[in-house]
RODO-2510 file (C-alpha; in nm, 4 decimals, decimal comma):
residues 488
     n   res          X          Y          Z
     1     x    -3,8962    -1,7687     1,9249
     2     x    -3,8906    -2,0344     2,1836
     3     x    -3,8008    -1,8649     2,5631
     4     x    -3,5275    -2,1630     2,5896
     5     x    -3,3695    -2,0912     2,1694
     6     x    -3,3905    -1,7018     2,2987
     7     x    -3,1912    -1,7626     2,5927
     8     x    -2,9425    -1,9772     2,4237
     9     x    -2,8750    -1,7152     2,1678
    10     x    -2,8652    -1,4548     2,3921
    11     x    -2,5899    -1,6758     2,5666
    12     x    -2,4100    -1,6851     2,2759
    13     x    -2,4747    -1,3579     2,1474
    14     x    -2,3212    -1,2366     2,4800
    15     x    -1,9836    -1,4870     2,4757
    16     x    -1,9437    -1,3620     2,1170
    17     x    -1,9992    -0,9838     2,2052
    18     x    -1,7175    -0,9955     2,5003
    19     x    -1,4225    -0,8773     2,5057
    20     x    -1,2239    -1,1848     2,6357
    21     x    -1,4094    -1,3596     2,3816
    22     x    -1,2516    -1,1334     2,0962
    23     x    -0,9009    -1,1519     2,2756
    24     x    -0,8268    -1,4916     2,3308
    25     x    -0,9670    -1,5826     1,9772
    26     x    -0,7184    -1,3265     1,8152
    27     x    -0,4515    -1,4384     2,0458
    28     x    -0,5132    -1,8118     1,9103
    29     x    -0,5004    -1,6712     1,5408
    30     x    -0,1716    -1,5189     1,6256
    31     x    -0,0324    -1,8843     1,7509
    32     x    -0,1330    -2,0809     1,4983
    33     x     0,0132    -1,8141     1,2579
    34     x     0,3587    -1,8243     1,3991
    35     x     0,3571    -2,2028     1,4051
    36     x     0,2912    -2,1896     1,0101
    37     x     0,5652    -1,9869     0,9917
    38     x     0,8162    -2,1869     1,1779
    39     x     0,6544    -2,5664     1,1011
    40     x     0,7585    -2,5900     0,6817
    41     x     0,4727    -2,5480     0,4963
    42     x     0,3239    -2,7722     0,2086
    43     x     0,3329    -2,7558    -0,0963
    44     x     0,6246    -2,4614    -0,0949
    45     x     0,8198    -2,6790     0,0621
    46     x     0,9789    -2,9380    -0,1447
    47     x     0,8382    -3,3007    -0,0250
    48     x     1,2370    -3,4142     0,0346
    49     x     1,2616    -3,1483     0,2289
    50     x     0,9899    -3,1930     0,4626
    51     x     1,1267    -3,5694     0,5076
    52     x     1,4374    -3,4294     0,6051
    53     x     1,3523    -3,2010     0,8518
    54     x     1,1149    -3,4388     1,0270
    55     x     1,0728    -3,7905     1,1601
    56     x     0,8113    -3,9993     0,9835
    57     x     0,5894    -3,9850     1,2893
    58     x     0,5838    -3,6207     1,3275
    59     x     0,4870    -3,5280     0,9716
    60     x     0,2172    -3,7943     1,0194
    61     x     0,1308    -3,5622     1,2877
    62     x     0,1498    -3,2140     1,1385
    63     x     0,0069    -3,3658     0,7538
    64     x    -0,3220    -3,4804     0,9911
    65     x    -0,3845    -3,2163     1,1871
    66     x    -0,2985    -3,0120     0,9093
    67     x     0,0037    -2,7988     1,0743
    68     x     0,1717    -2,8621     0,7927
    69     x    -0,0541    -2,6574     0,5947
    70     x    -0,2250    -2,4371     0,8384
    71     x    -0,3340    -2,1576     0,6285
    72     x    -0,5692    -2,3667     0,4162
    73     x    -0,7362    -2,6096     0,6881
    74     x    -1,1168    -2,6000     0,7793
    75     x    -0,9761    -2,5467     1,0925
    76     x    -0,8290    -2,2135     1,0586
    77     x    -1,0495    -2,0987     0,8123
    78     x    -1,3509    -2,1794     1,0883
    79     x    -1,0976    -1,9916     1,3830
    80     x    -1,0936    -1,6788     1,1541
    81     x    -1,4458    -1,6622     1,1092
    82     x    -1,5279    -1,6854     1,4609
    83     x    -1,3170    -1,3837     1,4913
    84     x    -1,4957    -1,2371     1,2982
    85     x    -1,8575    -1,2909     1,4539
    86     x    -1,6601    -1,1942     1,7407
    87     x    -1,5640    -0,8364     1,5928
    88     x    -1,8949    -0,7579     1,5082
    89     x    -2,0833    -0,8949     1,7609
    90     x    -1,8528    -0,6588     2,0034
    91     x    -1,8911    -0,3283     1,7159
    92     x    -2,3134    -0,4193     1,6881
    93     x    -2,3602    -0,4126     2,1112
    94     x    -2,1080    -0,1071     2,1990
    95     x    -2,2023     0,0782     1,8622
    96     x    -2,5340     0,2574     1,9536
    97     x    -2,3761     0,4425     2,2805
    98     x    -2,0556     0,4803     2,0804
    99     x    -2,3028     0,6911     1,7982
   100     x    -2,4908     0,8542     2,0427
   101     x    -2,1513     0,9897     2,1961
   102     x    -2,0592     1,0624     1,8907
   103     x    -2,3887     1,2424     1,7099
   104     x    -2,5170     1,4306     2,0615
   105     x    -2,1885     1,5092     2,2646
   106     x    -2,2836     1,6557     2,6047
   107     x    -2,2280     2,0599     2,5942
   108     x    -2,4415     2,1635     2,9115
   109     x    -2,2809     2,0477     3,2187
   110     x    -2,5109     1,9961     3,5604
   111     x    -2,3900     2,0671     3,9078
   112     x    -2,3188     1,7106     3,9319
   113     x    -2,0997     1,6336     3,6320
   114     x    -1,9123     1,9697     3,7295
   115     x    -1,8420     1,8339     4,0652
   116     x    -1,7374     1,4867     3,9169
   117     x    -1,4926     1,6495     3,6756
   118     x    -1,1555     1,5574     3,7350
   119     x    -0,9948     1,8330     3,5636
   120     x    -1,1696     2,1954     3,6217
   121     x    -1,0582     2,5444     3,7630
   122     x    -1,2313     2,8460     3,8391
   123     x    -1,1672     3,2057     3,7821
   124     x    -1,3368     3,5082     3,9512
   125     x    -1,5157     3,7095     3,7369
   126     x    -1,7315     4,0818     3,7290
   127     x    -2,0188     3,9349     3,5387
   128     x    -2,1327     3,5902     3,3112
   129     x    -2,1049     3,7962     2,9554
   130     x    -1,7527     3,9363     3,0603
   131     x    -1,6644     3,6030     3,1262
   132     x    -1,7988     3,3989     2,8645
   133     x    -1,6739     3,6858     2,5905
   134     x    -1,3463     3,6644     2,7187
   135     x    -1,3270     3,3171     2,7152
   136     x    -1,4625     3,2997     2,3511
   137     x    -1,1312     3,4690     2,2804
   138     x    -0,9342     3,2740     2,4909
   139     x    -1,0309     2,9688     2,3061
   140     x    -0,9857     3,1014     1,9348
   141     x    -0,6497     3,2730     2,0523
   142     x    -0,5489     2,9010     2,0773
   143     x    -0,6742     2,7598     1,7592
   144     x    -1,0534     2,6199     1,9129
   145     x    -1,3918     2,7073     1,7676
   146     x    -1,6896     2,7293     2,0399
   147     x    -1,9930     2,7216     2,0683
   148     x    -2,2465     2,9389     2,2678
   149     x    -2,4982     2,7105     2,4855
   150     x    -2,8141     2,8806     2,5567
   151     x    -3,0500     2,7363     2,7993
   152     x    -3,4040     2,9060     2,9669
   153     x    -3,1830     3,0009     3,2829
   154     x    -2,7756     3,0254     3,1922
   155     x    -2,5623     3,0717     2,9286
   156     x    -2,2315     2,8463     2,8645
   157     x    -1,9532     2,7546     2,5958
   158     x    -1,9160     2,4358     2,4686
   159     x    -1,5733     2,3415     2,2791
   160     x    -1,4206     2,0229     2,1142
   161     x    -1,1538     1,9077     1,8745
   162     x    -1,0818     1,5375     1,7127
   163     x    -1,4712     1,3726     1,7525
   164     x    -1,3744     1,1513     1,5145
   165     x    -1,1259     0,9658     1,7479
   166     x    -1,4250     0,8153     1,9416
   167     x    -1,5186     0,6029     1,6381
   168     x    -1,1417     0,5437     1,5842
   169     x    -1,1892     0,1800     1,7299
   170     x    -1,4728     0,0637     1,4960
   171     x    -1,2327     0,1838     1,2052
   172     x    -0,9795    -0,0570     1,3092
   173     x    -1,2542    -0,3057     1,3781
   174     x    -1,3641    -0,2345     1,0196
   175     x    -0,9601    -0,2909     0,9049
   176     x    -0,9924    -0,6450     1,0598
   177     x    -1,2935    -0,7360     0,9013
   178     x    -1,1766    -0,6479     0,5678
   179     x    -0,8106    -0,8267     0,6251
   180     x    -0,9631    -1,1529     0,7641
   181     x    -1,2115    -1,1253     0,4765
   182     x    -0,9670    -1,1429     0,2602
   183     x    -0,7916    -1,4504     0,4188
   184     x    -1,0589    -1,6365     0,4138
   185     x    -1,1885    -1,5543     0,0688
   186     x    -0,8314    -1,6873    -0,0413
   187     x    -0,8471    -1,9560     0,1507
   188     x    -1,1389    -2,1187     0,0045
   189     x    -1,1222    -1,9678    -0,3534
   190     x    -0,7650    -1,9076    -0,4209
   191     x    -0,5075    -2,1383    -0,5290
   192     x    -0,1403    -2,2209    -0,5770
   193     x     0,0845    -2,3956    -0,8317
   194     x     0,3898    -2,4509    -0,9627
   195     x     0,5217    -2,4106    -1,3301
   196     x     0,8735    -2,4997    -1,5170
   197     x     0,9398    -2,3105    -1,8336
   198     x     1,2560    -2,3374    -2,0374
   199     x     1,3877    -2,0734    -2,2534
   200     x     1,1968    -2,0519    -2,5420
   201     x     0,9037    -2,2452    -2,3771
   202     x     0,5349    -2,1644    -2,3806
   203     x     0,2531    -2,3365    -2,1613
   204     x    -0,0719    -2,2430    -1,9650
   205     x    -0,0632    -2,5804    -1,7712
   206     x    -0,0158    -2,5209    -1,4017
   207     x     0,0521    -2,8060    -1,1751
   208     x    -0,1103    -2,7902    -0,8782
   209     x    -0,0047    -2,9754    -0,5279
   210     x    -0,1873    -3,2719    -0,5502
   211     x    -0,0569    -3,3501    -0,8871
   212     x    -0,3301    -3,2105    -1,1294
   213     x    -0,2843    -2,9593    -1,3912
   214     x    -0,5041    -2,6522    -1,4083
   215     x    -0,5509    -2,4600    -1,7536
   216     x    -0,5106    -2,0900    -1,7202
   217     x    -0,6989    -1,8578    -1,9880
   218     x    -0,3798    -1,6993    -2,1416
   219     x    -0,0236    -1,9100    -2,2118
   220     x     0,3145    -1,7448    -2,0332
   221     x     0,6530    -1,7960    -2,2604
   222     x     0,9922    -1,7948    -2,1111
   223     x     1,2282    -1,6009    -2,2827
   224     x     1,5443    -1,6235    -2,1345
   225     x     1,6351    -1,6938    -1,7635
   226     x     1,9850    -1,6834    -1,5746
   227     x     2,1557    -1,6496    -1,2654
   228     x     2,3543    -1,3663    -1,0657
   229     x     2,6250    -1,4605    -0,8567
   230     x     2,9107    -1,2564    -0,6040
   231     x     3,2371    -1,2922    -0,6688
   232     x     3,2854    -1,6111    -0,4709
   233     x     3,0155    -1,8319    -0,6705
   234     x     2,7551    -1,7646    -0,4391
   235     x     2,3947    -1,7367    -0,5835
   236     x     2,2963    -1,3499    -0,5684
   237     x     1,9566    -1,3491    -0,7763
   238     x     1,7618    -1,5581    -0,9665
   239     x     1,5613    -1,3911    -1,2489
   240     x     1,3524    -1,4518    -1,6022
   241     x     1,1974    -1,2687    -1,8562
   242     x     0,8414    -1,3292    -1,8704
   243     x     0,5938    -1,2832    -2,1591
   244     x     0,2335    -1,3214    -2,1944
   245     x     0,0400    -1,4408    -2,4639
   246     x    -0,3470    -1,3820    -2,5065
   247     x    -0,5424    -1,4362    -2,7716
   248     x    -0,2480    -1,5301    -2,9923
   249     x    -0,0753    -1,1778    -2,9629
   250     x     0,1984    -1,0796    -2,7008
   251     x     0,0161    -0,8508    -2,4348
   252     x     0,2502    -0,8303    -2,0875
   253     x     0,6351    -0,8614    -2,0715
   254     x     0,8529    -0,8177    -1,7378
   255     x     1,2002    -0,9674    -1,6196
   256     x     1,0942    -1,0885    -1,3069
   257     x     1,2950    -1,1349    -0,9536
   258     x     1,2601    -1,2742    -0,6209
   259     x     0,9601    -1,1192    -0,4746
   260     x     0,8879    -0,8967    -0,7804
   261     x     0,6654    -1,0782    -0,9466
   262     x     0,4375    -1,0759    -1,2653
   263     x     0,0726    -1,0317    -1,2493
   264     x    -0,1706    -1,0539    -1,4996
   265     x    -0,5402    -1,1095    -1,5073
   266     x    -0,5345    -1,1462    -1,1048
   267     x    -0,3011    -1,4533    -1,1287
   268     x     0,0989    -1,3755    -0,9886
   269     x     0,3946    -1,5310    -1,1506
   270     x     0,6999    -1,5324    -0,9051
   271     x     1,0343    -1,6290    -0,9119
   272     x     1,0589    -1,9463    -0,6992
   273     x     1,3612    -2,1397    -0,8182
   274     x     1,6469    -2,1836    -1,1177
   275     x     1,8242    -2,4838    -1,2346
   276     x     1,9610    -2,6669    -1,5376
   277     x     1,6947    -2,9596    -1,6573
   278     x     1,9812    -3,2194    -1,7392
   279     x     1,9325    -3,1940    -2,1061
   280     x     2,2280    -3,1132    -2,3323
   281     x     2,1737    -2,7967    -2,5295
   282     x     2,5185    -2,8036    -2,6771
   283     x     2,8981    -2,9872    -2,6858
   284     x     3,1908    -2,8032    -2,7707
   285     x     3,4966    -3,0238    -2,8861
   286     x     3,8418    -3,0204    -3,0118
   287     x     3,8833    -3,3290    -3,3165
   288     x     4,2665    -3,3797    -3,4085
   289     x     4,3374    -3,6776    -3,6103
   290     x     4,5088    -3,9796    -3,4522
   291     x     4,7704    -4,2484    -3,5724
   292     x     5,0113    -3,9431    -3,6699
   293     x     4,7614    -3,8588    -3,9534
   294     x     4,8678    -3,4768    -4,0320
   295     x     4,6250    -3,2146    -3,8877
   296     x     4,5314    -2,9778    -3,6760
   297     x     4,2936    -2,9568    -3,4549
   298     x     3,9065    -2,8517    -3,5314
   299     x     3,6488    -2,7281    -3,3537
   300     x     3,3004    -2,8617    -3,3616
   301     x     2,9625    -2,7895    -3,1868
   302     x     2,7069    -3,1001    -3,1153
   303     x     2,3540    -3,1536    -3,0024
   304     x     2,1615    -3,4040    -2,9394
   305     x     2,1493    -3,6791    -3,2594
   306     x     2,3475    -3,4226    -3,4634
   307     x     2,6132    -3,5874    -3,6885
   308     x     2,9200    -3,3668    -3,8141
   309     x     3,1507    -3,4003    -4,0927
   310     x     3,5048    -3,4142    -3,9580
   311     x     3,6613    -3,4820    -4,3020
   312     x     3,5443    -3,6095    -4,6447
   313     x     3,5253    -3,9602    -4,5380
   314     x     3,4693    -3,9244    -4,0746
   315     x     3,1465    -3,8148    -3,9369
   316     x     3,0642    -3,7988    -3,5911
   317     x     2,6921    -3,8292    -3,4174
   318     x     2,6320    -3,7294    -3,0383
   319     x     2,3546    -4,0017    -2,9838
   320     x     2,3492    -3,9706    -2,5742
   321     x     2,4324    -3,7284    -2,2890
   322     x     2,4007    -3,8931    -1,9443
   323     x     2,4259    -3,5893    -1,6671
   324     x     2,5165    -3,7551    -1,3596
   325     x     2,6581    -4,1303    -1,4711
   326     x     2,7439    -4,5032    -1,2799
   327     x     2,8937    -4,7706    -1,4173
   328     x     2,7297    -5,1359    -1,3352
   329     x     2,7743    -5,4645    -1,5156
   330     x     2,9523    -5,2966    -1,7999
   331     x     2,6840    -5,0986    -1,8620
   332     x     2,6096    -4,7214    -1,7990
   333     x     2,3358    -4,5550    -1,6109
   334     x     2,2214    -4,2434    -1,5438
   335     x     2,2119    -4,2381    -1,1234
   336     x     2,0145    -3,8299    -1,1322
   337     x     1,8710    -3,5708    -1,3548
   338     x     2,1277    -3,3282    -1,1830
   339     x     2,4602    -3,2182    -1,3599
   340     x     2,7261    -3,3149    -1,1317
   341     x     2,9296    -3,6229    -1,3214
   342     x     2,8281    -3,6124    -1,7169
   343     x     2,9295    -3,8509    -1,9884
   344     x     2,8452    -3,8228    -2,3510
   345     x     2,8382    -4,0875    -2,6561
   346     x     2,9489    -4,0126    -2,9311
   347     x     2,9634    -4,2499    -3,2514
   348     x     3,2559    -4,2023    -3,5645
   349     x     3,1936    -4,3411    -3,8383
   350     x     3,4157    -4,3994    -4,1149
   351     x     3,2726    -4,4721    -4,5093
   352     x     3,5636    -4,6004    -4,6170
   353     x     3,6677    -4,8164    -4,3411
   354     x     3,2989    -4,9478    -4,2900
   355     x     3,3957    -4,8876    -3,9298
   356     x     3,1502    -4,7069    -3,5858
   357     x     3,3337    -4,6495    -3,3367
   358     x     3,1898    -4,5871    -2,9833
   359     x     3,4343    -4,2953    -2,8295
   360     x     3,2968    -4,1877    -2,4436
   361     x     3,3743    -3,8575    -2,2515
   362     x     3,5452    -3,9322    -2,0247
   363     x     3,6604    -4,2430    -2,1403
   364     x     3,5049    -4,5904    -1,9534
   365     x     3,7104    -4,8259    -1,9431
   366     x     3,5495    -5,1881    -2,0641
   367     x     3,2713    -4,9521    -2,2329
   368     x     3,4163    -4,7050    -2,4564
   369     x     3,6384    -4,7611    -2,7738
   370     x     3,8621    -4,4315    -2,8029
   371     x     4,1469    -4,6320    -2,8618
   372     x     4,0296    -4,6928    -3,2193
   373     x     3,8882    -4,3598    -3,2942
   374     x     4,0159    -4,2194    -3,5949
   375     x     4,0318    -3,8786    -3,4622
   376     x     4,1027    -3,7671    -3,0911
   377     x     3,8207    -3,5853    -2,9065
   378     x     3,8772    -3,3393    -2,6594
   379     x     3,5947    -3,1295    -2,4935
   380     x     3,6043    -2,8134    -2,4357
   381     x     3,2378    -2,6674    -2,3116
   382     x     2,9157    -2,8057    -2,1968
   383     x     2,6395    -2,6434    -2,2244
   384     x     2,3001    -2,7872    -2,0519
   385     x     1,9713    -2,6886    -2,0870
   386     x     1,8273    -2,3962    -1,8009
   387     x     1,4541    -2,3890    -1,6411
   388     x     1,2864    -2,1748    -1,4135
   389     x     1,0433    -2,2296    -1,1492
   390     x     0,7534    -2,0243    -1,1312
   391     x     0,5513    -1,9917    -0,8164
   392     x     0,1778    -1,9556    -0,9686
   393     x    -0,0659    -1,7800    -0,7243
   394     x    -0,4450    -1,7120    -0,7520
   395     x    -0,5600    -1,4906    -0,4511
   396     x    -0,8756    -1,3018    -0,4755
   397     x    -0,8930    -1,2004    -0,1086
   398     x    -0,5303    -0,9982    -0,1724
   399     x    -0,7316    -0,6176    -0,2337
   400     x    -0,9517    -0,6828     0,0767
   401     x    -0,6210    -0,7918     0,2876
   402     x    -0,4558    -0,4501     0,1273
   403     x    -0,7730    -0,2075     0,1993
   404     x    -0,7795    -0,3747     0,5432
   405     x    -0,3802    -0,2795     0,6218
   406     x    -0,4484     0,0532     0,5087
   407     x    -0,7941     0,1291     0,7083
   408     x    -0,5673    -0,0253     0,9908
   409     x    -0,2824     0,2504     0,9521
   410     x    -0,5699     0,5211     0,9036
   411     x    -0,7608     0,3807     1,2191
   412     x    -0,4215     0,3150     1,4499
   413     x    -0,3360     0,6971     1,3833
   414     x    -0,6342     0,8503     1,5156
   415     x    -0,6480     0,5781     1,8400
   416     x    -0,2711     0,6605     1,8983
   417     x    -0,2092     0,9988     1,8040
   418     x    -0,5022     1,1829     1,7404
   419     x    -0,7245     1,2916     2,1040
   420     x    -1,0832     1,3652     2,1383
   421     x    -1,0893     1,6808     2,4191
   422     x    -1,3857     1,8901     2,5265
   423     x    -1,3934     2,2229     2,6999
   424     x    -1,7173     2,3788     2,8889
   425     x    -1,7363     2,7236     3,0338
   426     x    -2,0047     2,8157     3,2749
   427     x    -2,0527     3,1238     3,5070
   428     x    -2,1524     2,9966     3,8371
   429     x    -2,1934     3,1453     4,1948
   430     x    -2,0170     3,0023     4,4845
   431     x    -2,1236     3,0356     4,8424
   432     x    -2,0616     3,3624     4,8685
   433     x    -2,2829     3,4813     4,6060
   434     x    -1,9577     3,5705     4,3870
   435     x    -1,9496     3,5198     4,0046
   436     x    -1,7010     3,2288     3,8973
   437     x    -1,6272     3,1610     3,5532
   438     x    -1,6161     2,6880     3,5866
   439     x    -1,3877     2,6075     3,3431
   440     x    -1,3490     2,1557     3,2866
   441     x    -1,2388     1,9730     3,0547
   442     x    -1,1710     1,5975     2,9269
   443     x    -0,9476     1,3682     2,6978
   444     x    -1,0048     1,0531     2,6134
   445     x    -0,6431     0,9583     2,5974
   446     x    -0,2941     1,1235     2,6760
   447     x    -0,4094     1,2769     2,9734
   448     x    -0,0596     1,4113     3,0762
   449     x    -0,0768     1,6095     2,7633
   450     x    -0,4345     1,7147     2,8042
   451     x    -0,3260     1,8763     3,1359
   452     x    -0,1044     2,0761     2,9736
   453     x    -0,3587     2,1783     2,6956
   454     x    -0,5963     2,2496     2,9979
   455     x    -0,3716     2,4897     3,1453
   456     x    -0,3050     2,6954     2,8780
   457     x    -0,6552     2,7623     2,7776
   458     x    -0,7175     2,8592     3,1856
   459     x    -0,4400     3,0830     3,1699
   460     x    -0,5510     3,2288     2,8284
   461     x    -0,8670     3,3234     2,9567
   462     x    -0,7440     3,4705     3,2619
   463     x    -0,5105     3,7030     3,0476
   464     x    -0,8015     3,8025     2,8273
   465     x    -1,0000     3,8833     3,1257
   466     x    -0,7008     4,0872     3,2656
   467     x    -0,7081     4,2922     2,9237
   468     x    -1,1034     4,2942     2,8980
   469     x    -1,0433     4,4718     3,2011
   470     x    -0,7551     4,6806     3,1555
   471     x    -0,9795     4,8160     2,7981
   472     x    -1,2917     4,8433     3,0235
   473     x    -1,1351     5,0488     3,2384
   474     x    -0,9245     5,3287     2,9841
   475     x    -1,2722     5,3346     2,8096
   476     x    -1,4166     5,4418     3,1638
   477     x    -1,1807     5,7044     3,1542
   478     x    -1,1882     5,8288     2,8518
   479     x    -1,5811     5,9035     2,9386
   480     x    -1,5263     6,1242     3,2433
   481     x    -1,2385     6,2882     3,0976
   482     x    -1,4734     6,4036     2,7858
   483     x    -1,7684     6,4738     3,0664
   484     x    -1,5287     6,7157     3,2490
   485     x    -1,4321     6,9082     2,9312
   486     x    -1,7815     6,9775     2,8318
   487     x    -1,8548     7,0695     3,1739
   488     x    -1,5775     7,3768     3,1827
***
């Protein structure tokens, strides 16, 4: 490699590998993140809406620097995978001392690491093996294996507990990896659209946000869908019972909710709106005869083009349903799809009278003809057709995103709450000549605690030399006592 192309990657090698580096790139992930959760987001967001909230010039401004779609931008998707490099460029440099930490902890302590040792003590002692034995006890009396260092000139005891809390970092370096992974996978393969079923609907057409329809492999029917509301009117769920049909045959059924959603064949179905599609499913009317023609009243059901019999010679046809209606030039429009001022035409004819009659409801003046209607129509229920709007999501990345939350929680525990600590034991002399029994130790977090810890295993030991010594001496005893009865 070229001395200048070495230096420049070793440059960047070492920008990538620092910690800054990592931080401010993760702190920049984090902004951009909240901003796509406060800026309204396309295509979830209904394009009325988005006009709405902002001027014309500033969703210009978020639709071309693509703020109004962060999440999906070359942009972000390049930000994440620089954090990324970043993450392992930072695991790859600090991993080999991290390992060799890790595989060959340091059990033999030197004069000079002893000295260095924050936290140590020292306990007088008859002689090493006294020592060392009783603080072999000491240790497993509190719950902590050891391990007997032998070198050419001194013994020593060696303990730890938690090792595995030194690689605790590159766990949740691992957990990062594996959530951004996931991000960006679904960012560049996975997809979103949208899908309105009626009841009794079936369709594998999903429309995606820029207008195009995408064939799924498998069809999704709609088999009923309705509304929940409180007592005072107020929307409380939306829901819809889902089926899927593959191959021709009914595999996969679920009523589905707000954020409960079906999933089938890695695609998710949720629950993203509810509404009626304007369309007139069925008219309930009363029919009593006008002109003081004896009667009473009937009642009759209409759809759409359907023609009733209301007596041997009067039919009536419902040939149009207008939801939301204006009057202009004598004429009537339909001014929205949405159900907030219906009208419906209706036609009675008459055989014998050779007569159609055009009867409105509610009646329009200069439009309608009620007045000659043989019979009186009054409504009493409109029924309009319902649809549900399905949220369609592909996202491949979602089990790497999952894996990488969990590896998180596993790696968080052992940086938070589980501590690495390490005991040594070695007899030395001090300037005296008198035998000391060094006792150190280290944590590599929750020191306060470790302190504690540290205390009770010195005071352990010194009670298990006290009864080492108390045995020692009864055993002494017990010898000249027997030498002095086989002496008389």
């Amino acid at each position: 490699m070229v001395p200048s192309l070495r230096s420049a990657f070793r440059k960047i090698w070492q920008t990538l590998s620092s910690i800054k580096t990592g931080v401010v790139l993760i702190i920049l992930v984090v902004i951009f993140s909240a901003a796509g959760t406060v800026i309204l987001q396309r295509p979830i967001t209904d394009p009325d809406d988005m006009q709405r909230a902002y001027s014309p010039a500033m969703l210009r401004f978020f639709d071309a620097t693509g703020l109004s779609d962060i999440f999906h931008t070359r942009w972000f998707i390049a930000l994440m995978m620089l954090v990324s490099l970043s993450i392992i460029a930072a695991s790859v440099q600090r991993f080999p001392n991290a390992w060799r930490y890790f595989a060959r902890p340091y059990k033999s302590p030197d004069e000079s690491f002893r000295k260095a040792l924050p936290t140590q003590a020292q306990i007088p002692i008859v002689d090493e093996e006294q020592g060392l034995s009783a603080a072999e006890r000491g240790f497993r009396h509190l719950g902590l294996k050891t391990e007997r260092i032998v070198r050419p000139d001194s013994f020593s005891l060696f303990s730890e507990r938690n090792r595995m809390s030194e690689m605790a970092v590159y766990i949740v370096h691992a957990s990062l990896l594996l959530i951004l992974t996931g991000y960006i996978v679904d960012a560049l393969y996975g997809w979103r659209g949208f899908l309105t079923l009626s009841p009794g609907t079936v369709s594998n057409q999903v429309e995606m946000k820029d207008g195009s329809l995408r064939t799924i492999p498998f069809s999704i029917r709609c088999d009923g869908t309705g509304e929940d509301t409180y007592a005072d009117g107020t929307p409380k769920r939306w829901w819809s019972k889902l089926a899927i049909v593959d191959a021709g045959r009914e595999v996969s059924r679920k009523e589905i909710v707000v954020n409960d959603p079906l999933v089938y064949h890695g695609l998710r179905f949720y629950q993203a709106s509810y509404g009626r599609t304007g369309k007139l499913d069925q008219l309930i009317l009363n029919a009593t005869p006008a002109n003081g023609t004896k009667g009473t009243p009937q009642e009759i059901s209409l759809a759409l083009n359907q023609t009733v019999a209301l007596d041997a010679d009067t039919t009536v046809q419902l040939v149009e349903f207008i939801p939301d209606f204006v009057v202009q030039d004598g004429r009537v429009y339909a001014r929205s799809r949405d159900v907030v001022n219906p009208a419906v035409h209706m036609i009675v004819s008459s055989k014998k009278a050779n007569t159609r009659v055009n009867v409105w409801l509610p009646a329009i003046p200069g439009v309608d003809e009620n007045a000659s209607s043989p019979y009186i129509l009054d409504p009493k229920d409109l029924k309009t057709g319902l649809y549900t709007g399905l949220q369609v999501s592909h996202e491949p990345g979602q089990w790497a995103v999952w894996g990488g939350v969990v590896l998180m929680a596993v790696g968080l525990t052992f940086v938070f709450y589980v501590v690495h600590m390490r005991f040594w034991v070695v007899p030395v002399l001090d300037a005296r000549g008198r035998t000391l029994l060094w006792v150190g130790g280290t944590a590599n977090r929750n020191r306060d605690a470790f302190e504690q810890k540290f205390k009770n295993v010195v005071e352990q030991i010194q009670k298990e030399l006290k009864s080492g010594s108390v045995a020692s001496a009864q055993t002494q005893t017990t010898e000249i006592s027997g030498k002095s009865i086989a002496g008389r």
